[in-house]
VEXNUNU-521843 format. One record per residue (C-alpha): x, y, z; residue in one letter; chain; residue number from 1. Coordinates in steps of 0.001 Angstrom, whole numbers, plus 500000, padded with zeros to 6 digits. Example, Ala and Ser with C-alpha at 12.3 -4.5 7.8 and 13.67 -1.06 7.14 Angstrom:
{site {512300; 495500; 507800}; 'A'; 'A'; 1}
{site {513670; 498940; 507140}; 'S'; 'A'; 2}
This chain:
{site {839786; 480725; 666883}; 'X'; 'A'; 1}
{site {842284; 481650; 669378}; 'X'; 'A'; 2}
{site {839961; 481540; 672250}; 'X'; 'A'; 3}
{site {837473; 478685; 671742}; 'X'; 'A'; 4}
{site {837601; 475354; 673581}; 'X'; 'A'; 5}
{site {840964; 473386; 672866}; 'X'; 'A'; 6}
{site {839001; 470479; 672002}; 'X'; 'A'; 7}
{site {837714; 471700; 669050}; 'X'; 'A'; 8}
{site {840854; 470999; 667312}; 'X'; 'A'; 9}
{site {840033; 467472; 667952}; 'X'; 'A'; 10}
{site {840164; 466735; 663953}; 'X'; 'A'; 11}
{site {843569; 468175; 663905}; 'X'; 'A'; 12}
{site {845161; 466149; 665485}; 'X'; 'A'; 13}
{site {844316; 463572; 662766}; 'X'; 'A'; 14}
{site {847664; 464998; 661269}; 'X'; 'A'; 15}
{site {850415; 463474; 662855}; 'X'; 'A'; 16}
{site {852915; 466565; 661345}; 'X'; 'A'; 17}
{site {855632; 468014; 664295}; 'X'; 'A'; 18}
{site {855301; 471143; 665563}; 'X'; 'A'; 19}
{site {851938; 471879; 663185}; 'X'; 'A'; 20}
{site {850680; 474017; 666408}; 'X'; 'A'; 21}
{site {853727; 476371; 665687}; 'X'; 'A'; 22}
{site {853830; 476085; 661929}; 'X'; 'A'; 23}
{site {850225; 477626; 662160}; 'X'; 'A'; 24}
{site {851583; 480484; 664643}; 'X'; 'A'; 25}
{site {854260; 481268; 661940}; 'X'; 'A'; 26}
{site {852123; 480932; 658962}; 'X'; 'A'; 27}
{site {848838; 483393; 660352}; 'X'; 'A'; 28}
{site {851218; 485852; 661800}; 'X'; 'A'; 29}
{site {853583; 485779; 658070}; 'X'; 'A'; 30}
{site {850641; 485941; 655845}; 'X'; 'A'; 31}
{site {848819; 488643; 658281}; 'X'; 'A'; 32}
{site {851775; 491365; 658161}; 'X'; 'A'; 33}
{site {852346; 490728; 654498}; 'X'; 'A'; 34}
{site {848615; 491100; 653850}; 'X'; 'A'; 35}
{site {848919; 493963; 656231}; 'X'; 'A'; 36}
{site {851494; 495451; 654181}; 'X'; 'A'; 37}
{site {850393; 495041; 651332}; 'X'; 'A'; 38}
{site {847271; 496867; 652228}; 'X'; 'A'; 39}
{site {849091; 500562; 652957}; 'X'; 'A'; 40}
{site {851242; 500310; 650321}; 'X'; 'A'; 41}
{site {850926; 503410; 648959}; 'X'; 'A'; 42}
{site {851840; 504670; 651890}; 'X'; 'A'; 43}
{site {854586; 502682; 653030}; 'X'; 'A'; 44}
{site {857980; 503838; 654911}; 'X'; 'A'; 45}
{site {860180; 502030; 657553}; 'X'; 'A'; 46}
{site {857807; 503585; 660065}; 'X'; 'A'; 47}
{site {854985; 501983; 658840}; 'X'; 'A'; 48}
{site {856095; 499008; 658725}; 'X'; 'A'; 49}
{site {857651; 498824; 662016}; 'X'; 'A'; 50}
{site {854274; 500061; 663614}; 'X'; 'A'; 51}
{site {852894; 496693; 661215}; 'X'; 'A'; 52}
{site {855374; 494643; 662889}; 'X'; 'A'; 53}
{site {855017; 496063; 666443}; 'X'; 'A'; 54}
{site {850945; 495967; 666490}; 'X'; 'A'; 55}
{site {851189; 492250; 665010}; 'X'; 'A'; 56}
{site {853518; 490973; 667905}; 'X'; 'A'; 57}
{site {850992; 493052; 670475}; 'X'; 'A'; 58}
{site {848185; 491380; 669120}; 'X'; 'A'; 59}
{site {850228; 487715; 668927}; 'X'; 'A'; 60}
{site {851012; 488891; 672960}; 'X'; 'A'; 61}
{site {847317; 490012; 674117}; 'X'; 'A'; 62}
{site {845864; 486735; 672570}; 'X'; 'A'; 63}
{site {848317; 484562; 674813}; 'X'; 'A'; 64}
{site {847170; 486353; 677501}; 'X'; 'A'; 65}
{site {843738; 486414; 676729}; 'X'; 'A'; 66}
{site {843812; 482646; 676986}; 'X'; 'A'; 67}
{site {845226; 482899; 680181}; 'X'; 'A'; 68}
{site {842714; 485143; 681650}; 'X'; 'A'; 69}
{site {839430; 484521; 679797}; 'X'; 'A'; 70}
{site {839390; 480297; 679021}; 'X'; 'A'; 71}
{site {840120; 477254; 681007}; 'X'; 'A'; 72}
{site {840635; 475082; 678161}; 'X'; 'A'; 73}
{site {843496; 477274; 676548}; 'X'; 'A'; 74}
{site {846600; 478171; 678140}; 'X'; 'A'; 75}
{site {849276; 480713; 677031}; 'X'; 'A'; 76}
{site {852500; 479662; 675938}; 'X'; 'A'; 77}
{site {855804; 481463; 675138}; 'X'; 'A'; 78}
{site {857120; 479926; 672109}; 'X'; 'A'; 79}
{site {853743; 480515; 670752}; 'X'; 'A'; 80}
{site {854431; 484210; 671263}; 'X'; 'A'; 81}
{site {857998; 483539; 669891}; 'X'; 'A'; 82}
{site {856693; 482019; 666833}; 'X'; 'A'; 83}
{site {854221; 484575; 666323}; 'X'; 'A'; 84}
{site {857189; 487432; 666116}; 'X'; 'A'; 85}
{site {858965; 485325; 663673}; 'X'; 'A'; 86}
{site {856453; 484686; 661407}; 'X'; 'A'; 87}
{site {855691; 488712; 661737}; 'X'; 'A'; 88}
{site {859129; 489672; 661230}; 'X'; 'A'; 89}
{site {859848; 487431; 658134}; 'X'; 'A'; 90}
{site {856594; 489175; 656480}; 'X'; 'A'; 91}
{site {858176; 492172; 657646}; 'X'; 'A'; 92}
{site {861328; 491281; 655435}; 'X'; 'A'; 93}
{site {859848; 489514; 652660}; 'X'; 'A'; 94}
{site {857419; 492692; 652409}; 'X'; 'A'; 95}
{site {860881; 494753; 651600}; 'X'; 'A'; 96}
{site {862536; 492719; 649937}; 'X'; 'A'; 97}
{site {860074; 492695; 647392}; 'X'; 'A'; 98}
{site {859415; 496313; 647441}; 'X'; 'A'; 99}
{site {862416; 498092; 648120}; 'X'; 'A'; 100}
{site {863525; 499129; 645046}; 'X'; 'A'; 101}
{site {859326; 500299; 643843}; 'X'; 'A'; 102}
């Protein structure tokens, strides 16, 4: 989805909500690293979950580039990248909070 034709979205913008292009950055990248987590729990340390964290803001990263490089109808943007982290690093801290005394 990150790489098709911008005016696919068309429908979304249906929804007059503010900022819903960055409250879907926060939510994917929250729900993916808590998912993520969730996932290797049984192996789970503070190195783990850094290399969760790190690998999800890469990823968040490559795509904005990726739609620099590889689409004409996308372009990348910083705050998306920004939003991305944030969402990734409040999984990150949600994820232990809820597990750091299992």
């Amino acid at each position: 989805m990150c790489l098709i034709p911008a005016n696919n979205f068309n429908e979304f913008e249906r929804f007059p909500i503010p900022h819903k292009d960055k409250i879907v950055h926060f939510t994917f990248y929250f729900v993916f690293v808590l998912l993520w987590n969730y996932t290797f729990k049984g192996r789970q340390n503070i190195k783990a979950r850094f290399l969760i964290f790190i690998v999800a803001v890469f990823y968040g990263v490559i795509i904005e580039l990726c739609q620099k490089l590889f689409t004409v109808t996308r372009s990348p943007d910083f705050t998306d990248a920004l939003v991305n982290t944030c969402g990734a690093l409040l999984g990150t801290i949600l994820f232990w909070l809820l597990n750091k005394n299992k």
